[in-house]
KOLZA-175568 format. One record per atom (N, C-alpha, C): residue in three letters; y, x, z. Coordinates in steps of 0.2 Angstrom, whole numbers. Example, Ala and Ser with C-alpha at 12.3 -4.5 7.8 and 13.67 -1.06 7.14 Angstrom:
KOLZA-175568
NODE rest north  east    up
NODE  ALA   -28    66    39
NODE  ALA   -22    62    39
NODE  ALA   -16    66    39
NODE  SER   -11    64    35
NODE  SER    -5    68    36
NODE  SER     0    64    39
END
This chain:
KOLZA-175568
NODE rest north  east    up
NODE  UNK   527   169   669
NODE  UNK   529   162   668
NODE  UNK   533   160   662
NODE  UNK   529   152   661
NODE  UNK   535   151   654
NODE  UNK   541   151   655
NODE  UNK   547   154   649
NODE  UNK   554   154   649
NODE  UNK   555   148   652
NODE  UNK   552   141   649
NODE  UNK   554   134   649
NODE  UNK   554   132   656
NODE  UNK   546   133   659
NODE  UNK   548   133   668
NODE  UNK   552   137   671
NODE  UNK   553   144   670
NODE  UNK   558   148   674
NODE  UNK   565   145   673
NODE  UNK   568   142   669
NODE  UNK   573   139   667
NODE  UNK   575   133   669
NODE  UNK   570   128   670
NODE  UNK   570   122   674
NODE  UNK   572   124   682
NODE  UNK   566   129   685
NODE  UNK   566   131   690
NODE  UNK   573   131   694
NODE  UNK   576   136   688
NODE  UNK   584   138   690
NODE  UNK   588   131   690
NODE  UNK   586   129   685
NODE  UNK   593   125   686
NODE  UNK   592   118   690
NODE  UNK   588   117   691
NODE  UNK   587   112   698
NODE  UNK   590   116   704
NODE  UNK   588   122   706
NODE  UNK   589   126   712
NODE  UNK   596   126   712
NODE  UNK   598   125   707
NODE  UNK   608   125   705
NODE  UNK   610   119   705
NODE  UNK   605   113   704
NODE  UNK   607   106   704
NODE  UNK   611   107   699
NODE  UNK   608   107   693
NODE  UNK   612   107   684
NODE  UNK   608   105   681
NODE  UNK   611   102   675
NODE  UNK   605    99   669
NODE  UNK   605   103   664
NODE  UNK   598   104   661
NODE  UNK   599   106   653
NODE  UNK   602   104   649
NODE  UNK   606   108   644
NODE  UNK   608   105   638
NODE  UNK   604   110   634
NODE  UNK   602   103   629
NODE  UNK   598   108   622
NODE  UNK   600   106   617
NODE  UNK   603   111   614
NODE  UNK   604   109   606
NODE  UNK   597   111   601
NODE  UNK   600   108   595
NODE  UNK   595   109   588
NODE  UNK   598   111   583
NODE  UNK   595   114   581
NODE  UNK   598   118   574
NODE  UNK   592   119   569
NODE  UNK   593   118   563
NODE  UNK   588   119   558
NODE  UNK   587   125   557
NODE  UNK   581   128   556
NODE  UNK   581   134   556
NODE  UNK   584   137   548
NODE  UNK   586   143   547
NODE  UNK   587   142   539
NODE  UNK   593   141   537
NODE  UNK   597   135   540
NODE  UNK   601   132   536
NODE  UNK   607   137   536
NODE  UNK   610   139   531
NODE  UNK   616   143   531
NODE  UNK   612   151   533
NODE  UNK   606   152   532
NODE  UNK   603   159   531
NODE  UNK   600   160   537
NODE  UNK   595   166   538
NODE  UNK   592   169   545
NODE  UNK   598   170   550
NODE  UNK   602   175   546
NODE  UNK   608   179   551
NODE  UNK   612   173   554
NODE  UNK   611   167   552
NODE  UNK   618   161   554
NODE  UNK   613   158   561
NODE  UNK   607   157   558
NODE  UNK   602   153   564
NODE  UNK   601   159   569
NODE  UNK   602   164   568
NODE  UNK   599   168   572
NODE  UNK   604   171   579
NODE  UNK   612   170   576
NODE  UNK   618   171   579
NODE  UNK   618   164   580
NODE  UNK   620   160   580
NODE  UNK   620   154   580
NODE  UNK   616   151   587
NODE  UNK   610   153   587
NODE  UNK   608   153   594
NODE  UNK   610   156   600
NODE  UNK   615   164   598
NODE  UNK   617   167   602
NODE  UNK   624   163   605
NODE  UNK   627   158   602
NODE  UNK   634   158   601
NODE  UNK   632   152   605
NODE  UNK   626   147   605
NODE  UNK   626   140   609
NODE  UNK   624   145   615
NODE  UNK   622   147   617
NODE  UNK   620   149   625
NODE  UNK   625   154   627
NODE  UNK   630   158   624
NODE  UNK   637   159   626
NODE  UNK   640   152   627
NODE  UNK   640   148   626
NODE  UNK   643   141   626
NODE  UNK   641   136   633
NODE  UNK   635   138   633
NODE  UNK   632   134   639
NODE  UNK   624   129   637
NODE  UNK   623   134   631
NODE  UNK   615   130   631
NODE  UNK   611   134   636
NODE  UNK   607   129   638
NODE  UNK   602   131   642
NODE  UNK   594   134   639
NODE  UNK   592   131   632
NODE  UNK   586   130   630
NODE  UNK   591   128   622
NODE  UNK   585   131   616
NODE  UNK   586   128   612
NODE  UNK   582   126   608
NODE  UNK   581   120   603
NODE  UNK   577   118   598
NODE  UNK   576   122   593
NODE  UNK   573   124   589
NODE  UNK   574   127   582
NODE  UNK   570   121   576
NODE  UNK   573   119   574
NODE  UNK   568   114   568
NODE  UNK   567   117   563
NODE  UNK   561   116   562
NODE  UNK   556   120   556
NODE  UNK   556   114   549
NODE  UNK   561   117   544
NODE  UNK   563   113   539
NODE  UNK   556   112   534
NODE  UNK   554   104   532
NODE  UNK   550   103   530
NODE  UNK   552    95   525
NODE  UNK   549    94   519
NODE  UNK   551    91   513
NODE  UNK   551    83   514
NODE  UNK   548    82   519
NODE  UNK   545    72   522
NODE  UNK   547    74   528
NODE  UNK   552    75   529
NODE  UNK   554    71   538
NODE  UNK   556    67   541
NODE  UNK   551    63   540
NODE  UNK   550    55   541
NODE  UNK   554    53   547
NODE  UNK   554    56   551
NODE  UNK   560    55   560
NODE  UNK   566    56   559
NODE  UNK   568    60   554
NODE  UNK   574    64   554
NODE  UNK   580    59   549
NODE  UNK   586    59   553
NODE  UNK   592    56   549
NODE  UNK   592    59   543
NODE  UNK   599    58   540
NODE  UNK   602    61   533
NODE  UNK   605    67   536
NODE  UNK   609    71   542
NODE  UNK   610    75   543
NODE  UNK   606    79   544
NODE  UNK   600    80   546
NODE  UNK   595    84   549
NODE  UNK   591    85   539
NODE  UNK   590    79   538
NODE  UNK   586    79   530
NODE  UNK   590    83   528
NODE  UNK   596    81   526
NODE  UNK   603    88   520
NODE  UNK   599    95   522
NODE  UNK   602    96   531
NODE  UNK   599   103   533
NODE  UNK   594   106   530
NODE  UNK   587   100   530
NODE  UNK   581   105   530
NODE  UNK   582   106   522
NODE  UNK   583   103   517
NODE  UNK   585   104   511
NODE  UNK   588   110   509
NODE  UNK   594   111   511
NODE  UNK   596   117   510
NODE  UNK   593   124   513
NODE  UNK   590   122   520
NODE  UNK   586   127   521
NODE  UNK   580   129   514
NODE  UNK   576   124   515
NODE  UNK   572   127   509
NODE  UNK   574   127   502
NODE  UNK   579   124   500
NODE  UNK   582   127   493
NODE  UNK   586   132   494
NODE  UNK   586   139   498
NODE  UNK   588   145   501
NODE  UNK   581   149   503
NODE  UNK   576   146   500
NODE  UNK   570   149   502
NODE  UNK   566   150   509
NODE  UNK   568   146   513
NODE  UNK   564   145   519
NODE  UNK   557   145   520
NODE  UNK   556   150   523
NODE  UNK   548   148   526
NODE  UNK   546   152   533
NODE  UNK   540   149   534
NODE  UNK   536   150   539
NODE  UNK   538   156   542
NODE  UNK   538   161   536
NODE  UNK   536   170   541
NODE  UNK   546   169   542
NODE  UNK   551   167   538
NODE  UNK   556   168   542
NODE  UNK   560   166   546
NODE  UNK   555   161   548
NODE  UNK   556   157   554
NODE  UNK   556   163   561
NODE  UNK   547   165   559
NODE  UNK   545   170   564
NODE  UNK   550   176   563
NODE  UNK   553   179   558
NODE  UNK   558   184   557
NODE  UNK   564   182   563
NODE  UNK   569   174   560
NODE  UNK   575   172   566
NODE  UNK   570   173   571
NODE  UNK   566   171   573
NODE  UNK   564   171   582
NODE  UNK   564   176   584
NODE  UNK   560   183   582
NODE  UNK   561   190   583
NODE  UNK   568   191   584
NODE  UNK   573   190   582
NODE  UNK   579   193   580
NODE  UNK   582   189   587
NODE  UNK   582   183   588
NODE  UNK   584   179   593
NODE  UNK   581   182   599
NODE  UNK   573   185   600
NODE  UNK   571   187   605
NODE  UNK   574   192   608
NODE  UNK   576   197   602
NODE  UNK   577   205   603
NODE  UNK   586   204   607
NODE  UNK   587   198   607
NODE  UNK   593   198   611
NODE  UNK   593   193   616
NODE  UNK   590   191   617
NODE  UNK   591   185   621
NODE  UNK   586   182   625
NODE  UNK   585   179   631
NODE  UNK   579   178   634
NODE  UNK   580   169   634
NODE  UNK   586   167   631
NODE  UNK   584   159   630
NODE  UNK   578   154   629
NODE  UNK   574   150   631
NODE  UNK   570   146   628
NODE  UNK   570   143   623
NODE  UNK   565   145   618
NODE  UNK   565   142   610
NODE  UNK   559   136   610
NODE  UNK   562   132   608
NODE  UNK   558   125   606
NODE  UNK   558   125   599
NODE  UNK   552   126   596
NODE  UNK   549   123   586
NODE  UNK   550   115   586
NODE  UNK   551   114   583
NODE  UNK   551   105   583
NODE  UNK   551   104   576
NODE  UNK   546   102   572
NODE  UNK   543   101   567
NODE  UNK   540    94   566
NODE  UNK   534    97   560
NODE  UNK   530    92   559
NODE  UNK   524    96   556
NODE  UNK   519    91   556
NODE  UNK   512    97   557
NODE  UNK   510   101   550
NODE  UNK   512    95   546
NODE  UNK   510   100   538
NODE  UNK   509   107   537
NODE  UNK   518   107   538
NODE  UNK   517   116   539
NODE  UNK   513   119   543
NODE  UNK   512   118   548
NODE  UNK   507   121   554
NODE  UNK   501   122   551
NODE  UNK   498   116   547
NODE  UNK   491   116   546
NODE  UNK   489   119   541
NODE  UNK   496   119   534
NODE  UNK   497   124   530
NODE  UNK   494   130   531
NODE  UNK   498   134   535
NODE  UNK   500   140   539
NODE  UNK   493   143   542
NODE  UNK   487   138   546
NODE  UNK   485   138   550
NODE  UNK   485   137   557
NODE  UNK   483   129   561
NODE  UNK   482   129   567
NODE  UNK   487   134   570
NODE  UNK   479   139   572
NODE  UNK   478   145   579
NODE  UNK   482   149   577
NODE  UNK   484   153   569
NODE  UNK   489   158   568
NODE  UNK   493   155   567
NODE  UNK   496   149   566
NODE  UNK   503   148   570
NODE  UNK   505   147   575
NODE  UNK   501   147   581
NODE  UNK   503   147   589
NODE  UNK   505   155   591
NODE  UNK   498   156   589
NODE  UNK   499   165   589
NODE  UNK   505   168   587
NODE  UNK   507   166   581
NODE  UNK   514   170   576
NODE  UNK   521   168   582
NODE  UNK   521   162   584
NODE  UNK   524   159   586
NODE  UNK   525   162   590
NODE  UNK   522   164   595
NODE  UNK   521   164   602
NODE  UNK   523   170   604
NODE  UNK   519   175   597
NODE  UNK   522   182   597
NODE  UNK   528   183   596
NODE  UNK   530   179   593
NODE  UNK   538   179   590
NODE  UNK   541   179   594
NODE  UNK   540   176   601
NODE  UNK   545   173   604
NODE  UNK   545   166   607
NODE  UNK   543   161   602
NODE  UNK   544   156   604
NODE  UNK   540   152   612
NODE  UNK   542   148   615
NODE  UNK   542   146   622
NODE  UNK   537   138   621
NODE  UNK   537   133   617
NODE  UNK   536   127   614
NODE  UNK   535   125   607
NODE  UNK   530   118   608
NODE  UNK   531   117   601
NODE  UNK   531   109   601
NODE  UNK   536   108   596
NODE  UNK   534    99   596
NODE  UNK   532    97   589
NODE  UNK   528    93   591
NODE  UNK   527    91   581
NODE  UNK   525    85   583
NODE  UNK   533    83   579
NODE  UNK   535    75   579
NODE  UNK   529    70   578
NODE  UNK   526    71   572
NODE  UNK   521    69   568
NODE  UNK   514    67   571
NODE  UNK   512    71   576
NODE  UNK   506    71   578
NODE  UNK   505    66   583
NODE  UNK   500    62   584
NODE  UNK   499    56   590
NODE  UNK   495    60   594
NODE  UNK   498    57   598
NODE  UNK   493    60   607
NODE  UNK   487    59   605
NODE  UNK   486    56   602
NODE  UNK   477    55   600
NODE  UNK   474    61   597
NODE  UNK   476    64   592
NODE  UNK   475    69   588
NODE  UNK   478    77   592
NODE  UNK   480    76   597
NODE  UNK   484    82   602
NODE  UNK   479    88   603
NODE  UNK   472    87   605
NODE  UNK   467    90   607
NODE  UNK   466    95   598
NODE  UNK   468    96   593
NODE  UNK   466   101   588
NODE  UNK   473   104   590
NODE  UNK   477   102   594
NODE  UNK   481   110   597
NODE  UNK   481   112   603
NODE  UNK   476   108   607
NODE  UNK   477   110   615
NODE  UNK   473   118   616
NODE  UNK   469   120   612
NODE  UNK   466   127   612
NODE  UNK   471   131   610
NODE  UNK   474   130   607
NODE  UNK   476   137   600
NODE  UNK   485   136   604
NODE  UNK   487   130   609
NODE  UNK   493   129   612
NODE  UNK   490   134   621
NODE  UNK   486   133   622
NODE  UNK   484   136   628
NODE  UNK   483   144   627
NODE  UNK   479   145   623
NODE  UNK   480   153   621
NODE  UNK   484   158   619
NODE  UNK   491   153   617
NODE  UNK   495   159   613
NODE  UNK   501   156   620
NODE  UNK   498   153   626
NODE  UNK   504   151   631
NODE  UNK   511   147   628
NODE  UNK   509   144   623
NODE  UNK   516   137   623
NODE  UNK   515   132   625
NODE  UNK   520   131   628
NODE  UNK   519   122   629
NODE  UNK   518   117   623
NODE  UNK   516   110   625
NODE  UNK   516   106   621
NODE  UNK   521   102   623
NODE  UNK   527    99   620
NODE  UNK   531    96   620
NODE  UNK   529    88   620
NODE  UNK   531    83   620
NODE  UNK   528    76   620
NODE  UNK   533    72   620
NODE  UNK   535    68   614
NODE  UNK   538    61   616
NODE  UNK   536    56   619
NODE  UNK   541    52   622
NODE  UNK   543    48   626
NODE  UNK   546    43   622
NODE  UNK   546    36   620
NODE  UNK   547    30   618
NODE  UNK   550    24   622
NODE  UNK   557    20   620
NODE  UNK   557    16   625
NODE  UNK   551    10   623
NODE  UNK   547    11   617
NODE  UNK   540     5   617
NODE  UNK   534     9   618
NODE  UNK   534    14   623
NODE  UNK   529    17   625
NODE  UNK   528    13   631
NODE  UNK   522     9   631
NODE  UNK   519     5   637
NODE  UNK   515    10   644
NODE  UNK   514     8   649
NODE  UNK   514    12   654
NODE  UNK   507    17   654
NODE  UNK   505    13   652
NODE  UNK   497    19   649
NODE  UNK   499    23   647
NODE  UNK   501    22   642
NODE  UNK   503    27   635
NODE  UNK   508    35   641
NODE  UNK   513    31   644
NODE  UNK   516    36   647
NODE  UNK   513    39   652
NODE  UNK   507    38   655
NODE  UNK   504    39   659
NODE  UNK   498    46   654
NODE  UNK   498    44   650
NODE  UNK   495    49   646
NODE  UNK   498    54   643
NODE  UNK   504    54   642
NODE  UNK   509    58   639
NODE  UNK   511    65   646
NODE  UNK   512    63   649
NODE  UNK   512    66   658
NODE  UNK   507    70   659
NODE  UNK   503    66   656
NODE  UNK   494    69   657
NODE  UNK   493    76   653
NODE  UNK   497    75   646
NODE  UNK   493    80   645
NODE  UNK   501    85   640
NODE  UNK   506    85   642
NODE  UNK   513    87   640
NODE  UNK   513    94   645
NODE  UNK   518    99   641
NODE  UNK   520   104   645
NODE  UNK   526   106   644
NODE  UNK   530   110   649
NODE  UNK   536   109   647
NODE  UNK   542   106   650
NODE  UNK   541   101   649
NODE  UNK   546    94   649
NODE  UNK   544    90   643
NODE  UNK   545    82   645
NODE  UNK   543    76   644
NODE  UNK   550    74   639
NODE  UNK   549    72   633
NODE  UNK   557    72   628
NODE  UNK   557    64   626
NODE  UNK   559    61   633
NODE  UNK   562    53   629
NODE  UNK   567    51   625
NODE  UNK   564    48   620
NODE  UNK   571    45   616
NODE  UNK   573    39   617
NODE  UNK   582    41   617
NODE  UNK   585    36   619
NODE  UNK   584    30   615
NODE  UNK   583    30   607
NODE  UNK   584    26   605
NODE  UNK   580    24   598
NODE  UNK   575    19   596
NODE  UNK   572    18   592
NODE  UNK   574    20   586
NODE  UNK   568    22   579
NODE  UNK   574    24   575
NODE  UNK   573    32   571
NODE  UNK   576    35   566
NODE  UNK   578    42   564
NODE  UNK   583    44   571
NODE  UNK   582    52   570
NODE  UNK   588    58   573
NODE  UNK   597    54   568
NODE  UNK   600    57   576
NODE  UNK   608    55   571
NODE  UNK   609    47   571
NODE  UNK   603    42   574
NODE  UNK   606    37   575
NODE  UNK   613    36   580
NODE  UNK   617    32   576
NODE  UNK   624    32   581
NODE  UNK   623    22   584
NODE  UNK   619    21   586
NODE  UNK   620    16   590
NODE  UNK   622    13   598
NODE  UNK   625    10   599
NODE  UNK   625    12   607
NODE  UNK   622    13   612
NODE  UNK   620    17   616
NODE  UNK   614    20   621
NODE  UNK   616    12   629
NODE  UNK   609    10   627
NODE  UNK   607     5   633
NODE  UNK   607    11   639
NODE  UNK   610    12   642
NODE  UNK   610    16   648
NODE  UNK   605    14   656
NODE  UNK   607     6   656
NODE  UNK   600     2   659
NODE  UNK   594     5   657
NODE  UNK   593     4   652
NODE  UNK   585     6   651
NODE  UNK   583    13   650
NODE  UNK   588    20   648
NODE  UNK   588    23   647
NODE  UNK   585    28   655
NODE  UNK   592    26   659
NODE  UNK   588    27   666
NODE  UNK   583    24   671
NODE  UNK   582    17   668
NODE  UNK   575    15   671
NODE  UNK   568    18   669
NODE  UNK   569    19   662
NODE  UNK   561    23   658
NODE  UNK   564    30   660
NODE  UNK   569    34   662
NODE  UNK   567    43   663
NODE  UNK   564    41   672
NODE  UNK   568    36   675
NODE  UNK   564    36   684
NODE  UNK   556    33   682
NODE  UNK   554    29   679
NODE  UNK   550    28   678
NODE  UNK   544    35   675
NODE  UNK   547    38   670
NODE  UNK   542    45   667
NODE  UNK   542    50   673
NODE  UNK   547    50   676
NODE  UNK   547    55   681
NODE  UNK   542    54   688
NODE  UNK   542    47   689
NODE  UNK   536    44   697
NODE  UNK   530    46   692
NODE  UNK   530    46   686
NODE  UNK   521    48   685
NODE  UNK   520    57   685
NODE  UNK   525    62   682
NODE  UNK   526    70   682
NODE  UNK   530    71   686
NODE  UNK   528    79   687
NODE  UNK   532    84   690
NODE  UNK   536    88   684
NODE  UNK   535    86   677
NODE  UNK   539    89   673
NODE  UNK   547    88   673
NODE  UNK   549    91   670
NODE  UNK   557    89   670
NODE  UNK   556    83   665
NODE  UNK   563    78   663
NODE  UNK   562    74   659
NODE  UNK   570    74   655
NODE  UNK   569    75   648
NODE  UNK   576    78   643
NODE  UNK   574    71   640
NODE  UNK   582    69   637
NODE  UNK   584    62   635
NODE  UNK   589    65   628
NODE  UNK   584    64   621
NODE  UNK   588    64   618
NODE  UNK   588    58   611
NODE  UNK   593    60   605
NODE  UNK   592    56   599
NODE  UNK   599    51   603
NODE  UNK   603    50   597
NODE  UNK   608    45   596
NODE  UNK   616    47   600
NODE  UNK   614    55   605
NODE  UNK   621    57   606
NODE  UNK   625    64   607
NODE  UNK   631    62   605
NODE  UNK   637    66   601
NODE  UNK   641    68   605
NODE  UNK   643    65   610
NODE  UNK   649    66   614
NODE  UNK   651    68   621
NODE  UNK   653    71   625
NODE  UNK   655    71   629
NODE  UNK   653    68   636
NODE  UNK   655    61   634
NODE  UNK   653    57   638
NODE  UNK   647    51   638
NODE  UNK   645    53   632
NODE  UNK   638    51   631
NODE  UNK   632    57   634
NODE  UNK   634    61   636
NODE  UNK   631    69   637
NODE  UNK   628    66   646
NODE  UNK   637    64   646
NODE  UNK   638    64   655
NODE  UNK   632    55   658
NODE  UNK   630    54   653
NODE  UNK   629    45   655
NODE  UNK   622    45   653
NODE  UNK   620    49   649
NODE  UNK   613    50   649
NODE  UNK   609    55   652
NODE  UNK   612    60   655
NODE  UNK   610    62   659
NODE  UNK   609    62   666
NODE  UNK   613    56   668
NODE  UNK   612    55   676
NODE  UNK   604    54   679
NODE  UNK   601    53   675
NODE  UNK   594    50   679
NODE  UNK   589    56   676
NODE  UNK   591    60   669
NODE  UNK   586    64   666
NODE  UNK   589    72   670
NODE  UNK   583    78   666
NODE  UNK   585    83   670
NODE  UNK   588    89   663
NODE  UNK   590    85   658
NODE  UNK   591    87   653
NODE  UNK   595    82   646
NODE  UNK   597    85   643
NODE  UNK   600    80   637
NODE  UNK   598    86   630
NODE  UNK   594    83   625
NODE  UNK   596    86   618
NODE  UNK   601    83   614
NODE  UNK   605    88   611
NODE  UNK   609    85   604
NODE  UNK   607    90   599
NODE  UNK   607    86   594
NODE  UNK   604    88   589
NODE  UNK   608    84   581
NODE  UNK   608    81   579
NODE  UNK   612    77   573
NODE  UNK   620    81   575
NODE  UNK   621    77   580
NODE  UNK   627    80   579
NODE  UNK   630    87   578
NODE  UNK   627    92   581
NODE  UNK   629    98   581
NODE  UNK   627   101   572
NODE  UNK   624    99   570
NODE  UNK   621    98   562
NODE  UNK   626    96   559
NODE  UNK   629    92   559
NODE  UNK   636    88   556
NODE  UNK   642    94   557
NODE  UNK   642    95   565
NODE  UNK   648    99   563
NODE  UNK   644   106   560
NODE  UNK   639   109   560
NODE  UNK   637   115   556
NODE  UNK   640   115   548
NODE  UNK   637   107   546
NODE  UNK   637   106   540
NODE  UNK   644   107   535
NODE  UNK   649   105   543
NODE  UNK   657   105   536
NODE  UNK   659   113   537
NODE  UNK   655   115   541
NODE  UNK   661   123   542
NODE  UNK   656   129   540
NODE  UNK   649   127   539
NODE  UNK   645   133   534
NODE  UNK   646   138   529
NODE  UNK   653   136   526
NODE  UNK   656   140   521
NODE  UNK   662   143   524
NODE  UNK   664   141   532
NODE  UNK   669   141   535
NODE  UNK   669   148   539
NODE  UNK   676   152   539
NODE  UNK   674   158   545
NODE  UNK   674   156   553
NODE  UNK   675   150   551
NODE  UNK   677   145   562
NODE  UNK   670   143   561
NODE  UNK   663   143   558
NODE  UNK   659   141   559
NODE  UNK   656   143   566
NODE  UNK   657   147   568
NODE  UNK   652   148   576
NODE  UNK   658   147   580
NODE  UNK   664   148   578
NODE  UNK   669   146   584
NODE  UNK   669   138   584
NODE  UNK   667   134   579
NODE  UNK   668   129   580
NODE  UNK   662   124   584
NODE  UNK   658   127   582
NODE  UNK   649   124   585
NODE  UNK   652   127   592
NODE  UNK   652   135   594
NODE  UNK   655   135   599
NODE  UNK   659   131   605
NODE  UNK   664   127   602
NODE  UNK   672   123   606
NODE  UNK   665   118   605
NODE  UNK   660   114   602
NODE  UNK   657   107   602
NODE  UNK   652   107   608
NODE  UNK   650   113   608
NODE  UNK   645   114   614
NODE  UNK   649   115   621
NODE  UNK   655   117   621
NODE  UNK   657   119   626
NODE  UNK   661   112   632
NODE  UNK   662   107   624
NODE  UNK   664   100   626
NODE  UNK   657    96   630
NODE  UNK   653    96   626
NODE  UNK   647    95   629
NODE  UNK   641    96   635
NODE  UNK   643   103   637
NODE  UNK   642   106   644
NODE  UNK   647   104   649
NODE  UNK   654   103   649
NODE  UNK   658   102   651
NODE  UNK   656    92   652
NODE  UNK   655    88   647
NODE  UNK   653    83   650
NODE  UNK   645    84   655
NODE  UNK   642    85   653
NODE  UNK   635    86   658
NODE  UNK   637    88   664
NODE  UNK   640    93   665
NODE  UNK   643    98   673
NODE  UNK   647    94   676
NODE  UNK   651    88   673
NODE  UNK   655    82   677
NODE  UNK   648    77   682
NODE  UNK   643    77   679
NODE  UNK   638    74   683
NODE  UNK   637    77   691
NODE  UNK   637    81   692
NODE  UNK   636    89   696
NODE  UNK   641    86   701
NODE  UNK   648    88   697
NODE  UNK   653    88   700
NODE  UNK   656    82   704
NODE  UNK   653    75   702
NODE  UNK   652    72   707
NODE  UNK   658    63   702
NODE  UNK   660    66   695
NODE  UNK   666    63   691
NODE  UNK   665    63   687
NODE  UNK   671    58   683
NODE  UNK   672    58   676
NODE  UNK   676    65   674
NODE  UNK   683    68   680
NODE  UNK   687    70   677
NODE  UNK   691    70   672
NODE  UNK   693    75   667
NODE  UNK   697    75   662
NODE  UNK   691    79   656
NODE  UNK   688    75   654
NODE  UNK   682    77   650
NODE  UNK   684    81   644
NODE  UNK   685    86   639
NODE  UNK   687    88   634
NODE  UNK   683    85   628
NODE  UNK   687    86   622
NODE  UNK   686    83   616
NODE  UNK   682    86   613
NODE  UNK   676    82   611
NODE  UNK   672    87   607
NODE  UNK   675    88   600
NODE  UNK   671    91   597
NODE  UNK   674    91   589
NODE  UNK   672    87   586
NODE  UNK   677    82   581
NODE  UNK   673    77   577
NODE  UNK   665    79   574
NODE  UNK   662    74   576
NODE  UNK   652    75   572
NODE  UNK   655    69   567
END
């Protein structure tokens, strides 16, 4: 069984939601992304994203952009992407999500990127880039090497469309909250947030993760209530970004994630609570 579904499995059976962070692959070196990983799931990540840094990333904020920058102006590439995920596997049995964009891939090749991928380690793949219409030049080479396909979800995706995405997504179903680049900070409509994940959810049995746009504690706890999962991703970049030169760098990502699980597990628990601070993003 996929990591991804075993992982869902548990945490419903616990009545718990995923938290998935994102981290640029590269950024601050193999050994930082690779540790890094290990120090979010000590923390309380469930699942985590790894972004494959790339020179047009057209979705991506200015936090995520800087990242992939310094990633590839440190020499970043494809094979030591697959190197971090080996080094991540050889400790860890957390689920890995690729979240890219296809160039590299096609660069790379297709099939022996699924392959590479797959042997590496990795659990999923999402590419930002790709329209569900053009989905079928990975559904061979995603079924063979056993990753999922990840899928967005849109609050201007119309009922077809979602109904297609359900159709042909593995995984879980990744709605975003909000129109836009990653790292938008606007306020999350929560009415429609939770009306489109019940909505995605009457048409899948997939789990359904709500992310894009949040930072906080209690944006964790408020977007989470109707979804089975929350990503943050910009924020935990932000804070990477000021303590990269720092030795609190993994303590500090650490205390950010720890504030973040701590809001998610308030839903569970039934309360607000006394929610902890996360670290300025």
């Amino acid at each position: 069984m996929n990591r991804i579904d075993r992982t869902f499995q548990r945490l419903k059976k616990d009545n718990r939601k995923a938290l998935i962070p994102f981290v640029v692959s590269g950024d601050g070196g193999e050994e930082t992304t690779s540790r890094m990983v290990l120090e979010l799931e000590a923390a309380g990540a469930d699942l985590v994203e790894l972004g494959m840094p790339f020179s047009d990333p057209i979705a991506d904020g200015p936090a995520i952009q800087r990242a992939a920058g310094r990633a590839l102006g440190a020499g970043y590439t494809t094979k030591k992407l697959f190197r971090i995920l080996e080094t991540v596997r050889s400790r860890t049995e957390i689920p890995v999500v690729l979240m890219g964009y296809f160039n590299p891939i096609l660069a790379y090749g297709v099939e022996p990127f699924c392959r590479d991928a797959a042997r590496a380690g990795a659990d999923g793949l999402l590419v930002v880039d790709l329209p569900l219409e053009q989905l079928a030049a990975l559904k061979d080479p995603f079924q063979t090497a056993g990753l999922h396909s990840i899928l967005l979800a849109a609050p201007t995706s119309g009922p077809d469309r979602i109904e297609r995405i359900c159709g042909k997504a593995g995984g879980f179903v990744y709605y975003i909250s909000l129109t836009g680049v990653t790292g938008t900070e606007n306020a999350l409509n929560l009415t429609e947030i939770h009306g489109n994940v019940r909505h995605i959810k009457s048409k899948t049995d997939l789990p359904v993760v709500v992310g894009f746009g949040i930072s906080r504690p209690e944006q964790v706890r408020d977007a989470g209530h109707a979804a089975d999962g929350v990503v943050v991703g910009s924020a935990l970049v932000r804070v990477m970004e000021r303590h990269l030169d720092s030795p609190d760098l993994f303590e500090q990502a650490r205390l950010f994630i720890e504030g973040l699980r701590a809001g998610l597990d308030s839903i569970e628990s039934g309360g607000e609570g006394s929610l902890p601070r996360a670290a300025a993003v």
